[in-house]
PDB file of N, CA, C and O in Angstrom, chain B, residues numbered from 101:
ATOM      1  N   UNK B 101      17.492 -20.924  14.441  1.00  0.00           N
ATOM      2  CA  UNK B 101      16.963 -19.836  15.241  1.00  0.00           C
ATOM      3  C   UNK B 101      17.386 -18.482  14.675  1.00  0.00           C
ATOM      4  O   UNK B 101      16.688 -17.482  14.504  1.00  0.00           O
ATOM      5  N   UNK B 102      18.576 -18.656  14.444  1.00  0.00           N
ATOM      6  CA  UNK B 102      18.883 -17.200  13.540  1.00  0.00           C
ATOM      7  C   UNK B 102      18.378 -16.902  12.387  1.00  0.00           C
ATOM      8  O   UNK B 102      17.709 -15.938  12.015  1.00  0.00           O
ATOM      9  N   UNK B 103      18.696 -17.663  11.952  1.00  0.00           N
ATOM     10  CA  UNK B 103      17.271 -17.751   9.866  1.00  0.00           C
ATOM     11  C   UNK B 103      15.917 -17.062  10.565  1.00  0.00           C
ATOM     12  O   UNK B 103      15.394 -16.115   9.978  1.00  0.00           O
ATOM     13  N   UNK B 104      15.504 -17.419  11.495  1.00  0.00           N
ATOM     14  CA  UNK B 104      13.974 -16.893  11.829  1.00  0.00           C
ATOM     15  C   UNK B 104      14.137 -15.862  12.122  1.00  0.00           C
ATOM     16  O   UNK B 104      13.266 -15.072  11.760  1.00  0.00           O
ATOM     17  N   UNK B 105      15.155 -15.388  12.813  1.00  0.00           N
ATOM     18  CA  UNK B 105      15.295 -13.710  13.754  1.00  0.00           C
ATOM     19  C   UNK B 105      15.378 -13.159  12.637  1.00  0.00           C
ATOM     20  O   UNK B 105      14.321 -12.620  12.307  1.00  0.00           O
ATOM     21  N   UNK B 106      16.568 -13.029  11.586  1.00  0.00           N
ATOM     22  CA  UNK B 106      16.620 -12.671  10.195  1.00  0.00           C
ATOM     23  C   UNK B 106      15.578 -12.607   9.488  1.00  0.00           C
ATOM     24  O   UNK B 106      15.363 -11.541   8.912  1.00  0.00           O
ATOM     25  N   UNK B 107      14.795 -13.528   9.353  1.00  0.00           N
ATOM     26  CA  UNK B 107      13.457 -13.363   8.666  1.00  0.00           C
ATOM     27  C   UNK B 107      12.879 -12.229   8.853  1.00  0.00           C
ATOM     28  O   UNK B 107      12.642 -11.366   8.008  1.00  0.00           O
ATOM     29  N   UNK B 108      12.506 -12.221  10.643  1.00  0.00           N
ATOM     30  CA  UNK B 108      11.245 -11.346  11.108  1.00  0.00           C
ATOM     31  C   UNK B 108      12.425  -9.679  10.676  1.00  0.00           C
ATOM     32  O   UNK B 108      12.183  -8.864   9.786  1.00  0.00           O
ATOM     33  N   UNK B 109      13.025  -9.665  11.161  1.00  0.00           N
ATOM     34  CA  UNK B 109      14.112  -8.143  11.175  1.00  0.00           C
ATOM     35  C   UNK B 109      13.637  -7.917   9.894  1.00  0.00           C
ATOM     36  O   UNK B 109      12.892  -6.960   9.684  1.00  0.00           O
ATOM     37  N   UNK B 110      14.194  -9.179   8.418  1.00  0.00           N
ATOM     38  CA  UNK B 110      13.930  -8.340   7.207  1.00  0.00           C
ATOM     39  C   UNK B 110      12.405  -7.892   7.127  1.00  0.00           C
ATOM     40  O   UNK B 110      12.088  -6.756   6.774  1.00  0.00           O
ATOM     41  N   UNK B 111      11.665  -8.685   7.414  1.00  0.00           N
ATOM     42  CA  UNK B 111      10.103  -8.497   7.035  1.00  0.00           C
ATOM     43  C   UNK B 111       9.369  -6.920   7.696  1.00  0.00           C
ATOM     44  O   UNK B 111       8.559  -6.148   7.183  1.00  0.00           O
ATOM     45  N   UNK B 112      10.023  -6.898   8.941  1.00  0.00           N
ATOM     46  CA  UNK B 112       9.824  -5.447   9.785  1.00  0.00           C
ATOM     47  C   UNK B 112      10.031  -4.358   9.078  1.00  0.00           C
ATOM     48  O   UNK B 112       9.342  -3.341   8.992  1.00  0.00           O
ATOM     49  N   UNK B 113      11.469  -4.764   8.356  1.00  0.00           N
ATOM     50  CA  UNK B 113      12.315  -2.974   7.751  1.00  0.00           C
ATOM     51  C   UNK B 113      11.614  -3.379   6.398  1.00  0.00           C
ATOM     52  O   UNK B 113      11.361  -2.410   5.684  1.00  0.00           O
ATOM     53  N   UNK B 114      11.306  -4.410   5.979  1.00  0.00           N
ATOM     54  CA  UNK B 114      10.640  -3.711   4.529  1.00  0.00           C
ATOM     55  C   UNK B 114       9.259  -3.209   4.588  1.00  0.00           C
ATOM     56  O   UNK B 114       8.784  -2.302   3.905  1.00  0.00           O
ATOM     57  N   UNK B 115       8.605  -3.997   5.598  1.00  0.00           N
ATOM     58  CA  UNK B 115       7.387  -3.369   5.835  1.00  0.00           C
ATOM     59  C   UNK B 115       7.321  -1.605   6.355  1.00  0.00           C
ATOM     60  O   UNK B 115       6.345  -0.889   6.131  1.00  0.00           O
ATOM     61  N   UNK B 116       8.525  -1.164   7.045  1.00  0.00           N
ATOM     62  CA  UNK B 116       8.658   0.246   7.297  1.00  0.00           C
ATOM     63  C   UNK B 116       8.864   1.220   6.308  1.00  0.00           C
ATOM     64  O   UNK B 116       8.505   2.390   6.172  1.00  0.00           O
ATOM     65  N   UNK B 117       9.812   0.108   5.389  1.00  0.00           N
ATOM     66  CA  UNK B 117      10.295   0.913   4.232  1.00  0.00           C
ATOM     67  C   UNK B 117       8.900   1.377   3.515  1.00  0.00           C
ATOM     68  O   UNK B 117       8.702   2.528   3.128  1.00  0.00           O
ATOM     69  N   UNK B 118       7.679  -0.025   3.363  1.00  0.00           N
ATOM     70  CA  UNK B 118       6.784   0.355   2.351  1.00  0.00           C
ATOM     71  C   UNK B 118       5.689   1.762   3.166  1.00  0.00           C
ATOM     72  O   UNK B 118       4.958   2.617   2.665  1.00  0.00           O
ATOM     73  N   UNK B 119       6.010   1.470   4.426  1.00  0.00           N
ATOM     74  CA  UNK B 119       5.153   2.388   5.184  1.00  0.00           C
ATOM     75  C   UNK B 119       5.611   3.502   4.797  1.00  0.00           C
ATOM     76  O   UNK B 119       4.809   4.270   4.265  1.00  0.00           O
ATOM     77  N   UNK B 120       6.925   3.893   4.937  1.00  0.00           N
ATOM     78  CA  UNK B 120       7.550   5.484   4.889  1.00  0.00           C
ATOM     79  C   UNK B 120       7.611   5.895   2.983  1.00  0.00           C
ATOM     80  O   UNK B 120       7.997   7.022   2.674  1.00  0.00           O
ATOM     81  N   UNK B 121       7.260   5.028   2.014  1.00  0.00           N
ATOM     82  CA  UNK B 121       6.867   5.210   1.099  1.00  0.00           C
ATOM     83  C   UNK B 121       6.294   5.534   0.824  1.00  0.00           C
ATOM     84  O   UNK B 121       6.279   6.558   0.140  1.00  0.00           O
ATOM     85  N   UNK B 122       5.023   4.597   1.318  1.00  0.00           N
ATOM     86  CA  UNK B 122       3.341   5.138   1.022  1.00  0.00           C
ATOM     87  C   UNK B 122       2.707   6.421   1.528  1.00  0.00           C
ATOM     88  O   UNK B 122       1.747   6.969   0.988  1.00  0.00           O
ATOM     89  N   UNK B 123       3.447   6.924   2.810  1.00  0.00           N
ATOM     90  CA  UNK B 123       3.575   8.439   3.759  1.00  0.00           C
ATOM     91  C   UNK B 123       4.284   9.552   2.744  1.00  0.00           C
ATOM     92  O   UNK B 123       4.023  10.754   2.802  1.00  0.00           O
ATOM     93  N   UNK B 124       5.082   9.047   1.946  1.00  0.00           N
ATOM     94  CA  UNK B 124       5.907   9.718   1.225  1.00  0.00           C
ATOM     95  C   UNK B 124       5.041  10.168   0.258  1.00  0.00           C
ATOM     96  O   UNK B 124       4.699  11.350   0.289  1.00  0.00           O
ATOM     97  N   UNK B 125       4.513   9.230  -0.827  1.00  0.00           N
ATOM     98  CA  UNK B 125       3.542   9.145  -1.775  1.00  0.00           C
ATOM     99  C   UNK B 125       2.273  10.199  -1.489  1.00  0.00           C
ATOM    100  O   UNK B 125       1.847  11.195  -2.074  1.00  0.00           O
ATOM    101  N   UNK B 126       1.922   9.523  -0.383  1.00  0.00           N
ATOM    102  CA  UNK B 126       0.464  10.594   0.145  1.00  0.00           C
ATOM    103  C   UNK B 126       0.591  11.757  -0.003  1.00  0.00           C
ATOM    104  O   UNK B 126      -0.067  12.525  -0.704  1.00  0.00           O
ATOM    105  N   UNK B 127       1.825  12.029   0.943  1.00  0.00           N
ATOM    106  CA  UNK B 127       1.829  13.587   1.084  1.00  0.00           C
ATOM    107  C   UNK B 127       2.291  14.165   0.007  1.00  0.00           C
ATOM    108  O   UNK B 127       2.294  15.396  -0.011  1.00  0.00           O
ATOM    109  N   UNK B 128       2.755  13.476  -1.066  1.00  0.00           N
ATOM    110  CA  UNK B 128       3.294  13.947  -2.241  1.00  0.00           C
ATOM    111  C   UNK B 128       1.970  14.370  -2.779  1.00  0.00           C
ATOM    112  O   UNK B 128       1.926  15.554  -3.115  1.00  0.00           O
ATOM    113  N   UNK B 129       0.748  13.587  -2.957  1.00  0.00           N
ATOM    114  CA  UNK B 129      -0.191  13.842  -3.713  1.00  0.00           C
ATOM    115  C   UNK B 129      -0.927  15.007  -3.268  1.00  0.00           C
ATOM    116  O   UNK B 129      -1.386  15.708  -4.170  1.00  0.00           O
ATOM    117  N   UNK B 130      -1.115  15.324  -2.210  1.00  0.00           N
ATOM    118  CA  UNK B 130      -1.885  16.251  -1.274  1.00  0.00           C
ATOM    119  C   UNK B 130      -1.114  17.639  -1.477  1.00  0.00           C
ATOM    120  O   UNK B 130      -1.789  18.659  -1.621  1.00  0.00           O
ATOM    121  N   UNK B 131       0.165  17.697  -1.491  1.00  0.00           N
ATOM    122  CA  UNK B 131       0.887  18.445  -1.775  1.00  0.00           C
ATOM    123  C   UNK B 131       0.521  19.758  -0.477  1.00  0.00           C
ATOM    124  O   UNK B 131       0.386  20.959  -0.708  1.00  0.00           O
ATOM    125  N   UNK B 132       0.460  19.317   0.394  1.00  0.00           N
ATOM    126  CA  UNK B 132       0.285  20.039   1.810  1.00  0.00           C
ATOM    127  C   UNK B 132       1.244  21.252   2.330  1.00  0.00           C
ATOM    128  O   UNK B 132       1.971  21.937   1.611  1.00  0.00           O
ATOM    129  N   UNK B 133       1.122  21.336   3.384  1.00  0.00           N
ATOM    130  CA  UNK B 133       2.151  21.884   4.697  1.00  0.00           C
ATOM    131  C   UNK B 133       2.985  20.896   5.059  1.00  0.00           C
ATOM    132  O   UNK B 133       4.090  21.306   5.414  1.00  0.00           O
ATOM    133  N   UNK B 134       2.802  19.527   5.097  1.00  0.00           N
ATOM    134  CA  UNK B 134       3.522  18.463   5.661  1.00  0.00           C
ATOM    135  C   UNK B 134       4.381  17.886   4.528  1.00  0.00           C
ATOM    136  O   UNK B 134       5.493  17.384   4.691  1.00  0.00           O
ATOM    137  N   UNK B 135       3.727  18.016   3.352  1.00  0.00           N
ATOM    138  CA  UNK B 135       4.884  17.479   2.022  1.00  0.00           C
ATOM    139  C   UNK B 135       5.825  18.854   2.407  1.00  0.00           C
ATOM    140  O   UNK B 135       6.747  18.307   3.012  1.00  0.00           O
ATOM    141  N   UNK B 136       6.034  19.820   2.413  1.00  0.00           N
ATOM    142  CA  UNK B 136       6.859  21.191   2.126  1.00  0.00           C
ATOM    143  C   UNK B 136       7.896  20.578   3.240  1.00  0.00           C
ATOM    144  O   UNK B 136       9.083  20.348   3.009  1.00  0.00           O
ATOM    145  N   UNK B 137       7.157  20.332   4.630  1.00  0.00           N
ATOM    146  CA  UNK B 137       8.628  20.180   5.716  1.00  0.00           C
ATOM    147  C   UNK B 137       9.023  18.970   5.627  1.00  0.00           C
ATOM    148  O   UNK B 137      10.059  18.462   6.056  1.00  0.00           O
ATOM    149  N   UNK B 138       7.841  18.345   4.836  1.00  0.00           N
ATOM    150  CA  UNK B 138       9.418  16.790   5.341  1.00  0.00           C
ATOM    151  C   UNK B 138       9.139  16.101   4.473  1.00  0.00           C
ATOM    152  O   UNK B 138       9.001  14.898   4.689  1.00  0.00           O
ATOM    153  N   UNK B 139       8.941  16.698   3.047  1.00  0.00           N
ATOM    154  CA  UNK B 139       9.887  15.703   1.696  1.00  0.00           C
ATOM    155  C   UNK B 139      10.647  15.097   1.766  1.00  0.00           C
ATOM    156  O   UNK B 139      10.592  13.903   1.471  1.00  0.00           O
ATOM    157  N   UNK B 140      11.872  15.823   2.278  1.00  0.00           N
ATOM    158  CA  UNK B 140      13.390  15.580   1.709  1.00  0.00           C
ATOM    159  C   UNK B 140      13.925  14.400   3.441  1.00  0.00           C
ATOM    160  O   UNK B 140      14.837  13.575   3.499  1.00  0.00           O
ATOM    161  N   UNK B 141      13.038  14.767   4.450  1.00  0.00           N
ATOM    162  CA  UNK B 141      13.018  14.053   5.535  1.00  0.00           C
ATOM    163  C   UNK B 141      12.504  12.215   5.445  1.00  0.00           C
ATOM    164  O   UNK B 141      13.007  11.212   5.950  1.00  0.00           O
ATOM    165  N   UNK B 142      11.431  12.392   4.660  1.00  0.00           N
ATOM    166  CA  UNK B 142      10.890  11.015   4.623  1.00  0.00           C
ATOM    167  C   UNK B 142      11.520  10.558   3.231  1.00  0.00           C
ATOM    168  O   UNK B 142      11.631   9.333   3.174  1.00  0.00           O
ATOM    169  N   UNK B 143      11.996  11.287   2.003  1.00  0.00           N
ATOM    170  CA  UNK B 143      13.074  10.353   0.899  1.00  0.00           C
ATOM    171  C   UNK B 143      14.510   9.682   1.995  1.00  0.00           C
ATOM    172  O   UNK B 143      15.067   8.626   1.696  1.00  0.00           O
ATOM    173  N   UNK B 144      14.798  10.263   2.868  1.00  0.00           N
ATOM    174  CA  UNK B 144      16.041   9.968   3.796  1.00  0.00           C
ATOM    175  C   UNK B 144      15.572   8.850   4.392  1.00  0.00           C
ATOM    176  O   UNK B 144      15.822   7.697   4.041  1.00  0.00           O
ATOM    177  N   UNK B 145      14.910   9.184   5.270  1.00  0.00           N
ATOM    178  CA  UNK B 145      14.195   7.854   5.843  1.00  0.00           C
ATOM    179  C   UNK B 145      14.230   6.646   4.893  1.00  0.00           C
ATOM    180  O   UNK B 145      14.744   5.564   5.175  1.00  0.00           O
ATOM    181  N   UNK B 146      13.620   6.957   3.724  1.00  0.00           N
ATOM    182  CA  UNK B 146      13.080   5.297   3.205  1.00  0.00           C
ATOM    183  C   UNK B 146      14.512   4.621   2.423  1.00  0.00           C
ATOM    184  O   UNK B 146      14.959   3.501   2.180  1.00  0.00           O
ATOM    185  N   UNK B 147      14.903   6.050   2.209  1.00  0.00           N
ATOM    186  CA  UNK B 147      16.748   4.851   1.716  1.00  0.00           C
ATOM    187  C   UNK B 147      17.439   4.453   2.634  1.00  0.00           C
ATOM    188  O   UNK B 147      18.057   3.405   2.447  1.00  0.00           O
ATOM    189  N   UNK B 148      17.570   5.175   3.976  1.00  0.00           N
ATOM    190  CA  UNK B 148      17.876   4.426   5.102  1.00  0.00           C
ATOM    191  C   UNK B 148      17.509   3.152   5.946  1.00  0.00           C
ATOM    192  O   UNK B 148      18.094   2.487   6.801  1.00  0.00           O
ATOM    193  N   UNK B 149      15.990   3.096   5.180  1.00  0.00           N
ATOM    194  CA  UNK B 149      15.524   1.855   5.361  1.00  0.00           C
ATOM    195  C   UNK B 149      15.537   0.745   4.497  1.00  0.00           C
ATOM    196  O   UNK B 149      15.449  -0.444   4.806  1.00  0.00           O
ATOM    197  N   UNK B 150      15.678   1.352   3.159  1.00  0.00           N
ATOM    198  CA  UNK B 150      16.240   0.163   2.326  1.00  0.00           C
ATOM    199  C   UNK B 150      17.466  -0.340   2.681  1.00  0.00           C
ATOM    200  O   UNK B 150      17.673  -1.550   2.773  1.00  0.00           O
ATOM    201  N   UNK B 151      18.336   0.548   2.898  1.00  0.00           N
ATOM    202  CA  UNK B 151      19.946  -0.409   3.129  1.00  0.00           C
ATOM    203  C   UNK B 151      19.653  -1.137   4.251  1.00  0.00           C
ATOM    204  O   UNK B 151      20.438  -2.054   4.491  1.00  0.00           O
ATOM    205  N   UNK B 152      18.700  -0.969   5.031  1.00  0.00           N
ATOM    206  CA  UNK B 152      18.500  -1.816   6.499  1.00  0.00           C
ATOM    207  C   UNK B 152      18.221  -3.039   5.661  1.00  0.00           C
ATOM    208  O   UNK B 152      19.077  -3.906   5.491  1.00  0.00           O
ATOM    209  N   UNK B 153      16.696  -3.112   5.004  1.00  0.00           N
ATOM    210  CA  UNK B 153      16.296  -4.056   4.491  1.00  0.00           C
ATOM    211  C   UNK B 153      17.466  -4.838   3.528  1.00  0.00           C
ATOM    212  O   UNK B 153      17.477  -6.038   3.801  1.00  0.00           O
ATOM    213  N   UNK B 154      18.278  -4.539   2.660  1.00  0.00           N
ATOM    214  CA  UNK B 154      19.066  -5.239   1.880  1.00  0.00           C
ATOM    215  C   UNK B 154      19.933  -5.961   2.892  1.00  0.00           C
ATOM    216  O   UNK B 154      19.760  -7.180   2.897  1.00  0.00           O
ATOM    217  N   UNK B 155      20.947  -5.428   3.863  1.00  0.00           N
ATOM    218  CA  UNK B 155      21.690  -5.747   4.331  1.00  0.00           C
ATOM    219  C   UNK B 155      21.325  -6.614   5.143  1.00  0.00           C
ATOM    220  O   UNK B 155      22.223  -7.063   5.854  1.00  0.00           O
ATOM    221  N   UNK B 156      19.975  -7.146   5.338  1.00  0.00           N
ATOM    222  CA  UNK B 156      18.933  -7.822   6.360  1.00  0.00           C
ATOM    223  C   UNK B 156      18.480  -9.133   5.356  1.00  0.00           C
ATOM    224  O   UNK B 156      17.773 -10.068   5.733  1.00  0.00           O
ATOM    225  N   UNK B 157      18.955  -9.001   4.232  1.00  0.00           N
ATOM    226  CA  UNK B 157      18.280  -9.284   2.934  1.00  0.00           C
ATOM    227  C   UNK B 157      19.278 -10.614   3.049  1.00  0.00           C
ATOM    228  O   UNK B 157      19.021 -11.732   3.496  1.00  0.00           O
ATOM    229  N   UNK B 158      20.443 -10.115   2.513  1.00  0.00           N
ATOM    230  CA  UNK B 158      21.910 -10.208   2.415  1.00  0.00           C
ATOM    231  C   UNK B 158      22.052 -11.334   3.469  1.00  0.00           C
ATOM    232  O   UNK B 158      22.314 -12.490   3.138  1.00  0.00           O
ATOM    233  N   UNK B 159      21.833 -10.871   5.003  1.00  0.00           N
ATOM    234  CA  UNK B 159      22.504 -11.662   5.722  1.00  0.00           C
ATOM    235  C   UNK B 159      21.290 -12.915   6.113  1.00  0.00           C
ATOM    236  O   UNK B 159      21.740 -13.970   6.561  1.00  0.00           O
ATOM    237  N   UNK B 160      20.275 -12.828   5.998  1.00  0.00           N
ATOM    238  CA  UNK B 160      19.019 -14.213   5.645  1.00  0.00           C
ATOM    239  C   UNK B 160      19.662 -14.840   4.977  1.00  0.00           C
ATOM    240  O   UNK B 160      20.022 -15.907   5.475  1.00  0.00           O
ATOM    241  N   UNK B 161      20.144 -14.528   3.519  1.00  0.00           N
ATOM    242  CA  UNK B 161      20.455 -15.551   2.679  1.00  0.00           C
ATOM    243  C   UNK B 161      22.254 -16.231   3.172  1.00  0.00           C
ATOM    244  O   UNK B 161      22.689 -17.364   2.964  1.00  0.00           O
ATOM    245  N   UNK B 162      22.782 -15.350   3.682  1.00  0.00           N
ATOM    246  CA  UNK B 162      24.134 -15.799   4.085  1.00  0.00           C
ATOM    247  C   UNK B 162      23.638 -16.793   4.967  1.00  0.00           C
ATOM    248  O   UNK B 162      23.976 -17.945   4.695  1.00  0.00           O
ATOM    249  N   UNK B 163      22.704 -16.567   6.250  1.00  0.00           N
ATOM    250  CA  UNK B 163      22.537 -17.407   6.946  1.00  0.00           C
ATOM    251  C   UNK B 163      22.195 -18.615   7.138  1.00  0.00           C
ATOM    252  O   UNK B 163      22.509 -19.373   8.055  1.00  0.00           O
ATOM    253  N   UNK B 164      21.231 -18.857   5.830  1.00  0.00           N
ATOM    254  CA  UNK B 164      20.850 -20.055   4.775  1.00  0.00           C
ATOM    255  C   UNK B 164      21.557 -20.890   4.230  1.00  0.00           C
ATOM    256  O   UNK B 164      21.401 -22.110   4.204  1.00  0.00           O
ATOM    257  N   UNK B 165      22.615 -20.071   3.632  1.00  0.00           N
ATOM    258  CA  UNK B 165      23.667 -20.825   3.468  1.00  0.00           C
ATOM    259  C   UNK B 165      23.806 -21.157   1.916  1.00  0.00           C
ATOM    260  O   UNK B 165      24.451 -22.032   1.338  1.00  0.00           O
ATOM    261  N   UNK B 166      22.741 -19.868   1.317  1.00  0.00           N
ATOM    262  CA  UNK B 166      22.280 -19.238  -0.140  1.00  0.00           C
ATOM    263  C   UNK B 166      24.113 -18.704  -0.842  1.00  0.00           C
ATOM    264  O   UNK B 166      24.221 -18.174  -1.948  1.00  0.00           O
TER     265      UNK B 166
END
């Protein structure tokens, strides 16, 4: 039951991570009003969401028994 909770948690934060990437990316290209205020806001975000995802990563495979 825990391997599965672990699963879904990692699958969530990487899927956020790729979301706040691809938001990142966009507005990078557009080079807007919205890239100017929150560049440096959404690079924060997505490394904050990688260590979610690793450490989510990490403990799947601990839980496995990897």
């Amino acid at each position: 039951m825990l391997v599965n909770f672990l699963f879904v948690l990692m699958c969530i934060s990487m899927l956020a991570t790729l979301a706040v990437l691809l938001l990142g990316m966009g507005s990078f290209a557009k080079r807007g009003e919205f890239y100017q205020r929150n560049a440096n806001r959404l690079m924060r975000w997505r490394i904050g969401l990688q260590a979610v995802s690793v450490i989510f990563f990490f403990a799947y495979l601990a839980a496995r028994g990897l």
